[in-house]
N, C-alpha and C positions, 0 to 999 in steps of 0.2 A: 686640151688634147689637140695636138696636129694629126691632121690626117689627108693622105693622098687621095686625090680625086683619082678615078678609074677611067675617066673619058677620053683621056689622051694617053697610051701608056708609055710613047714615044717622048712626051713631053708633061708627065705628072706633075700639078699644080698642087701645093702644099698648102691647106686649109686650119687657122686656129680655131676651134669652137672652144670657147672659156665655157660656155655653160650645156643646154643641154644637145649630145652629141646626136647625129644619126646614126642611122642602124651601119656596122661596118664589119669589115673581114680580119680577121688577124691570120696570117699565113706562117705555120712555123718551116724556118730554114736554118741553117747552118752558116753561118760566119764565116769569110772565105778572104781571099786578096782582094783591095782596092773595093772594100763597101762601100757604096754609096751614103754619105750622110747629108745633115741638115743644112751643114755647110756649103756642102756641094751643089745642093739643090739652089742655094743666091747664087750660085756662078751661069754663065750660059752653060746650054744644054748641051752643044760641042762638049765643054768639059765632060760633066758625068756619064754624058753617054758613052764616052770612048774607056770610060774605066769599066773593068772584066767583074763586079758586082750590078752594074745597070741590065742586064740580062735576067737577071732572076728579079731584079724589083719592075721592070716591063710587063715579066712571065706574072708576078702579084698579083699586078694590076689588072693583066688580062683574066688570070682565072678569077678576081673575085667579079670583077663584071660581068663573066661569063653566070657566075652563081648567083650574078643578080644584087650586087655591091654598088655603091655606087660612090663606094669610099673603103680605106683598107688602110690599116693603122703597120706600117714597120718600122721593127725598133731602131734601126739605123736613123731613122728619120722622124724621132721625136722631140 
């Protein structure tokens, strides 16, 4: 399972755990223009960030940290 680190939501660092996972967030949203995917995340950050779905996986990142996450699983980016 990959799962985005919450530490940076500016710069989310995509983590494999093959086996057993930590505790994480799953945040349900709706599908829009220009999602951020798996892809996106191996280009620099200039790239994804400027695309109009990094807004709402930033906003993720921040509320599951806020809820005490310190990882957040989105489908975009598995």
């Amino acid at each position: 399972m990959r799962l985005l680190s919450t530490d940076e939501p500016d710069n989310p660092k995509l983590v494999d755990f093959p086996g057993v996972k930590p505790p994480y967030a799953i945040l349900s949203h709706t599908w829009g223009d220009e999602e951020v995917t798996l892809q996106d995340l191996t280009q620099p950050a200039s790239y994804y960030q400027s695309k109009a779905g990094f807004a709402k996986l930033r906003g993720s990142c921040q509320q599951a940290a806020r809820d005490g996450f310190a990882w957040v699983w989105i489908d975009t980016c598995w």
